[in-house]
N, C-alpha and C positions, 0 to 999 in steps of 0.2 A: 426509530424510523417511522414510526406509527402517529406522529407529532401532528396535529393541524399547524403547529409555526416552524413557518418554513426553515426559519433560522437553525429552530434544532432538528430537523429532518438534516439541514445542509451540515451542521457538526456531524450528527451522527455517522453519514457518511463518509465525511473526511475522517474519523477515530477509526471505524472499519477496515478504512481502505490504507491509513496508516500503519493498523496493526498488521494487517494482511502484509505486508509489503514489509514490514521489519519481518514477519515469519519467513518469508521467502527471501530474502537477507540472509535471516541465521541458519534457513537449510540451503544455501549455496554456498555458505564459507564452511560446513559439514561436509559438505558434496565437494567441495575442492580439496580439503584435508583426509577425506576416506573416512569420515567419521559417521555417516548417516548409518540409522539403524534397518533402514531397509535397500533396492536398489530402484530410482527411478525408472520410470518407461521412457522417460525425455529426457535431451542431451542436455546437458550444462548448461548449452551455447544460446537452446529454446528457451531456457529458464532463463535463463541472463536477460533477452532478450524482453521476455515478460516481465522483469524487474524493471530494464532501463521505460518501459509504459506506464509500467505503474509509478514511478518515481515520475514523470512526467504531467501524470494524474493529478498527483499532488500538488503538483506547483501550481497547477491550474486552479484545483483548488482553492491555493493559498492567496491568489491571486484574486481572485471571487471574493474570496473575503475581506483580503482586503478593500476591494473597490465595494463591498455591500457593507461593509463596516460590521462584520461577524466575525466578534474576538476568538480565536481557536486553542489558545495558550492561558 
């Protein structure tokens, strides 16, 4: 993130913010089966809700790049 080219400042953040977003993915299908190893302070429904943004995020993302021509794949 530390990059002078914008290019890889703008990956970097999309790899981040994808990773983030598959983790809160796989701790809500935990949290819906009762499998999390601890118990959250927020409801499912706050979490979901933070997921369907982030998931949002990224298309926006995806979107940027493609119209900047920054291959992400």
């Amino acid at each position: 993130m530390l990059s002078n080219d914008y290019k890889e400042r703008f990956k970097a953040e999309y790899y981040q913010d994808r990773n983030r977003t598959e983790g809160l993915e796989r701790m809500l299908e935990a949290y819906k089966v009762g499998t999390l190893s601890f118990t959250p302070k927020c409801s499912y429904e706050l979490l979901y809700e933070q997921l369907i943004y982030m998931r949002a995020k990224l298309k926006v993302l995806e979107e940027r790049a493609f119209v900047k021509n920054i291959p992400l794949f």
